[in-house]
Backbone as CSV, one residue per row, in Angstrom:
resi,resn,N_x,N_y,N_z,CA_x,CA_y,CA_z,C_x,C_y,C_z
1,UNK,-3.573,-18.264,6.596,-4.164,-16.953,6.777,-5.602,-16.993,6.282
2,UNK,-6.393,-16.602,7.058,-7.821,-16.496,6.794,-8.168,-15.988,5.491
3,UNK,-9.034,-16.009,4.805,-9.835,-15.248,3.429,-10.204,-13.678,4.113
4,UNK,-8.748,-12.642,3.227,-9.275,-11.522,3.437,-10.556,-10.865,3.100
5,UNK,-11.459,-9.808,3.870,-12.495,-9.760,3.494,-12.596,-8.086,2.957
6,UNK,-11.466,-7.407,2.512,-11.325,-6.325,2.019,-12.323,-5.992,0.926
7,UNK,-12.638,-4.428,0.656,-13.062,-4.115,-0.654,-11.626,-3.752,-1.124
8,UNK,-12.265,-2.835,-2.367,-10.482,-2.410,-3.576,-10.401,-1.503,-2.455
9,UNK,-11.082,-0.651,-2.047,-10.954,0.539,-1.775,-9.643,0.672,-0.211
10,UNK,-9.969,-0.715,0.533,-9.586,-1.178,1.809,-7.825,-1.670,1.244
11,UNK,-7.889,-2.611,0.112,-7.375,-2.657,-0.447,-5.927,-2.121,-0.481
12,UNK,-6.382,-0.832,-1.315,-5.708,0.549,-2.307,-5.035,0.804,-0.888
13,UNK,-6.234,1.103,-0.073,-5.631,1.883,1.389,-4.080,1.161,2.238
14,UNK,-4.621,-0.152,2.033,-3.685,-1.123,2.890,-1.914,-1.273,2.285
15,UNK,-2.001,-1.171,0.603,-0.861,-0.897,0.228,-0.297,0.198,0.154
16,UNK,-1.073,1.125,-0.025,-0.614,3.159,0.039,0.195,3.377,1.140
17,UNK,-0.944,2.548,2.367,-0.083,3.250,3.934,1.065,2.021,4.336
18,UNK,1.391,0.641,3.970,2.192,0.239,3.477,3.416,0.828,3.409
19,UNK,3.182,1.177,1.828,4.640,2.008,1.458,4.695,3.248,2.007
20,UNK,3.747,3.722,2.525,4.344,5.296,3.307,5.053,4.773,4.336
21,UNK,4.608,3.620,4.544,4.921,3.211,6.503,6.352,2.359,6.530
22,UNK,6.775,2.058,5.361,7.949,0.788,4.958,9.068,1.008,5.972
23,UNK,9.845,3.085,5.972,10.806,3.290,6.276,10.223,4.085,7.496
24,UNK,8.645,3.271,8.403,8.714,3.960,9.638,8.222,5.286,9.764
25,UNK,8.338,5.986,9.120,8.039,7.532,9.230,7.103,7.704,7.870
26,UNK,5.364,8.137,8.171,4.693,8.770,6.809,4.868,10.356,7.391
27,UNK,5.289,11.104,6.238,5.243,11.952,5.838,4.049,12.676,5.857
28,UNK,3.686,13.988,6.327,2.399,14.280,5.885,2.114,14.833,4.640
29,UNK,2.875,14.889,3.603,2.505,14.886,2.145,2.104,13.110,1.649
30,UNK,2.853,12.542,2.247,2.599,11.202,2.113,0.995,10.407,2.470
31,UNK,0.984,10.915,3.545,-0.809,10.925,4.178,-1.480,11.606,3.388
32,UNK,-1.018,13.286,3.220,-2.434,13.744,2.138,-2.656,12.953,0.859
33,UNK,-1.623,12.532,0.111,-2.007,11.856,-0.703,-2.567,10.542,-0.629
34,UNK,-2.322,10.070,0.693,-3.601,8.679,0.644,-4.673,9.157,1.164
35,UNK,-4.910,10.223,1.575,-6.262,11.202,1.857,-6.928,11.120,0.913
36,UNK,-6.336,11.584,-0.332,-6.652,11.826,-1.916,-7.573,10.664,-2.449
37,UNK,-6.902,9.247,-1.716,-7.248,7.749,-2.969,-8.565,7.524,-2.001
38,UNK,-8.349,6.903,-0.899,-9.059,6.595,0.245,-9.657,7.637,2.011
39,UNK,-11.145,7.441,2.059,-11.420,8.163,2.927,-11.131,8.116,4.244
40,UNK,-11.489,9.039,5.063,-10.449,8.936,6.725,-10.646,8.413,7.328
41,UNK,-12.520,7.548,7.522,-12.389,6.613,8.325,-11.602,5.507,8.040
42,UNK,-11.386,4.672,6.788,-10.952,3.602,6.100,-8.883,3.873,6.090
43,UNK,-8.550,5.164,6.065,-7.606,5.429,6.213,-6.826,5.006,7.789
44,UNK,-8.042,5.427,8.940,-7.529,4.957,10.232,-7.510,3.682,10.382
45,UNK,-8.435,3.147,9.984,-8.549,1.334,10.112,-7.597,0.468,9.933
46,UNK,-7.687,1.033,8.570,-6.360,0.070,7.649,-5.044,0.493,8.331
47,UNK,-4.777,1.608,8.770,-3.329,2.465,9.128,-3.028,1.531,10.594
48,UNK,-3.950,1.274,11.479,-3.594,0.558,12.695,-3.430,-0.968,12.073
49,UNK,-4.006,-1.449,11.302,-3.919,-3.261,10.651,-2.647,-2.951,10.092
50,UNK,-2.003,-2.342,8.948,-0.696,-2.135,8.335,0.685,-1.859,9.650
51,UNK,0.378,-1.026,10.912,1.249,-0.928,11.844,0.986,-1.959,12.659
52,UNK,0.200,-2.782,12.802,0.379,-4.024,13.647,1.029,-4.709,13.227
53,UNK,0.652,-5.266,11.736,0.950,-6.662,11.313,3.099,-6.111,10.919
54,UNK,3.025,-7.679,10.776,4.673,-7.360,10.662,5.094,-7.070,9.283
55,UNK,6.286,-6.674,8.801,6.388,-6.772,7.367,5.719,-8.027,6.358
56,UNK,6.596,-9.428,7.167,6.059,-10.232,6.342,4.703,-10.482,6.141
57,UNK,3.818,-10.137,7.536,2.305,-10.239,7.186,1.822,-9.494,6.240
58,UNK,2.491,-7.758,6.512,1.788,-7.105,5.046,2.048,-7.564,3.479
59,UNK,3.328,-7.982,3.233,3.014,-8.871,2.282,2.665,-9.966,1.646
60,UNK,2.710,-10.520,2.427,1.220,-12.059,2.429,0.086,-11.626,2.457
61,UNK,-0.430,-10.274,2.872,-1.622,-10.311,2.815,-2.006,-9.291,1.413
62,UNK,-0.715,-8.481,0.948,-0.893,-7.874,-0.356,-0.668,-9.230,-1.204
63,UNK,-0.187,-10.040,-1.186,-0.298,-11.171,-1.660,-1.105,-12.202,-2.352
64,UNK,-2.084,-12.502,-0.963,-3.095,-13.228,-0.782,-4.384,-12.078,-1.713
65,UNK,-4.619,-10.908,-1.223,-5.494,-10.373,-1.884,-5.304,-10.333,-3.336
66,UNK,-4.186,-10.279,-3.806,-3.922,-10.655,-5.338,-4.349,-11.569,-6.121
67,UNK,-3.829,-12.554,-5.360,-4.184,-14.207,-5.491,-5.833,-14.417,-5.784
68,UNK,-6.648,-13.772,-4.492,-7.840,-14.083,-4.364,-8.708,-13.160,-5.247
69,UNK,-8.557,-12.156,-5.542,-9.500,-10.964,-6.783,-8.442,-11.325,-8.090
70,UNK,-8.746,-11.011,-8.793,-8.421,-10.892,-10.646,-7.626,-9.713,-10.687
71,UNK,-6.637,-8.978,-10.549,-7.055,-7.173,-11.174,-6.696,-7.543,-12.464
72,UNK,-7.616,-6.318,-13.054,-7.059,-5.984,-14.745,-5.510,-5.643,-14.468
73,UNK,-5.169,-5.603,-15.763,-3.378,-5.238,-15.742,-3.683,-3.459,-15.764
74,UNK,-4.888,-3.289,-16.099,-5.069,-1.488,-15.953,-4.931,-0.996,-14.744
75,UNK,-5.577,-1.986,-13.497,-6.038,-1.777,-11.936,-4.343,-2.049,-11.677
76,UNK,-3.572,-3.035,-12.058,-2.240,-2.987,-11.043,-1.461,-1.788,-11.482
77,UNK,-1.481,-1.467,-12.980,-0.621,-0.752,-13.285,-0.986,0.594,-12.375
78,UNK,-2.143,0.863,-12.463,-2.556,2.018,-11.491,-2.169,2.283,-9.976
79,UNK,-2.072,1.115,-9.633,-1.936,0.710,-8.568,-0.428,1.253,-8.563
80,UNK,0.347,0.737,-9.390,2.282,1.054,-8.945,2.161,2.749,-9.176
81,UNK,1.457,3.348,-10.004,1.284,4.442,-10.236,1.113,5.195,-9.062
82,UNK,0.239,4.947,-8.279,-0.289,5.605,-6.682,1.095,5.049,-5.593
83,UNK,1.458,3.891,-5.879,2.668,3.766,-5.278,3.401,4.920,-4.960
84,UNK,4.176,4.835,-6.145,5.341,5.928,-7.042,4.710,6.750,-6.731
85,UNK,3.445,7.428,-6.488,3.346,8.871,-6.070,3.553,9.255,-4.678
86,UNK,2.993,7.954,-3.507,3.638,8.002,-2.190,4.867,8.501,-2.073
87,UNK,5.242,7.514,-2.471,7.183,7.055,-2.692,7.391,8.962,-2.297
88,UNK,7.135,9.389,-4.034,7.555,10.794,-4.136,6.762,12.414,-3.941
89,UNK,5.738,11.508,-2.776,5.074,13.035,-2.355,5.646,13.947,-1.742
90,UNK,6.705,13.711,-1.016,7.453,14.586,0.124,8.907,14.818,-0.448
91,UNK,9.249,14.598,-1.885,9.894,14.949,-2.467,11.275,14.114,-2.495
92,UNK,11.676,13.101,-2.042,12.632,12.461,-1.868,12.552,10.476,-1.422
93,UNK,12.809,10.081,-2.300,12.575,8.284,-2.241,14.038,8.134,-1.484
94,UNK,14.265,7.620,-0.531,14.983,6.556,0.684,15.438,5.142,0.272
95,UNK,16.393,4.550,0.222,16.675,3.005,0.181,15.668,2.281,0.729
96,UNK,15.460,2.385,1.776,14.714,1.404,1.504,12.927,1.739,1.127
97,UNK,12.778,3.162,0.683,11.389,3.076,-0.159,12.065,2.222,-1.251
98,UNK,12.975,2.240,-2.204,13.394,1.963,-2.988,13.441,0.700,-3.361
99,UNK,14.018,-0.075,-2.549,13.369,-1.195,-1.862,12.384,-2.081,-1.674
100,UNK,11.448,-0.979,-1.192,9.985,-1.657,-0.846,9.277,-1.882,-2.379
101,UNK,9.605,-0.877,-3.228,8.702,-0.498,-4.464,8.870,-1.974,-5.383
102,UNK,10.279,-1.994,-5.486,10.817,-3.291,-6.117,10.392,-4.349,-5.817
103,UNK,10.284,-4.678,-4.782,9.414,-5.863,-3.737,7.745,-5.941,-4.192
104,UNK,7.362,-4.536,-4.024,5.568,-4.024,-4.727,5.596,-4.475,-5.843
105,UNK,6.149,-3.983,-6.754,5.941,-4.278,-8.172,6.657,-5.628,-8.321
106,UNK,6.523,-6.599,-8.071,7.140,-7.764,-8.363,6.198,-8.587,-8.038
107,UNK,5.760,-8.685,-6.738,4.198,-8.805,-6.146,3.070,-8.311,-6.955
108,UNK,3.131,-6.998,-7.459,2.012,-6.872,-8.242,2.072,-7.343,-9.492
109,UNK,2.819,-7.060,-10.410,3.037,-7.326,-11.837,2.532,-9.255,-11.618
């Protein structure tokens, strides 16, 4: 896989819509809140790259971007934080969000 050429911000976006997108259906509480982290052009971009690629690509490439930047343990922890707020913007976590998160934070940590 090529050297991703993301900022954080592209980043943040690519795992947010990710886990909104895991079980297929984002929510539109789920969207406003990646409204919240990341802006709308960067939101559409990333949202068509996250629905193309296949599962396993999105996590090779949350992966690979790990691998390739440093984060502080402040930036990941934040990071599962914005997770967990996807997860539970629309008021109810799903098996397999449940799922996905476990998979996230295992990858991230």
């Amino acid at each position: 896989m090529k050297k991703l050429d993301w900022t954080r911000k592209e980043f943040e976006a690519y795992v947010l819509l990710y886990a909104a997108h895991c079980n297929f259906f984002e929510s539109k509480e789920e969207q406003e809140y990646i409204y919240s982290k990341v802006d709308k052009k960067t939101f559409h971009r990333i949202h068509t790259e996250v629905v193309v690629d296949s599962d396993e690509t999105n996590l090779n490439k949350i992966q690979q971007y790990l691998s390739d930047n440093n984060l502080h343990q402040e930036e990941k922890d934040e990071l599962i934080r914005h997770i967990k707020m996807v997860f539970f913007a629309d008021g109810s976590v799903d098996v397999l969000e449940k799922k996905v998160f476990s998979i996230l934070n295992k990858i991230i940590e």
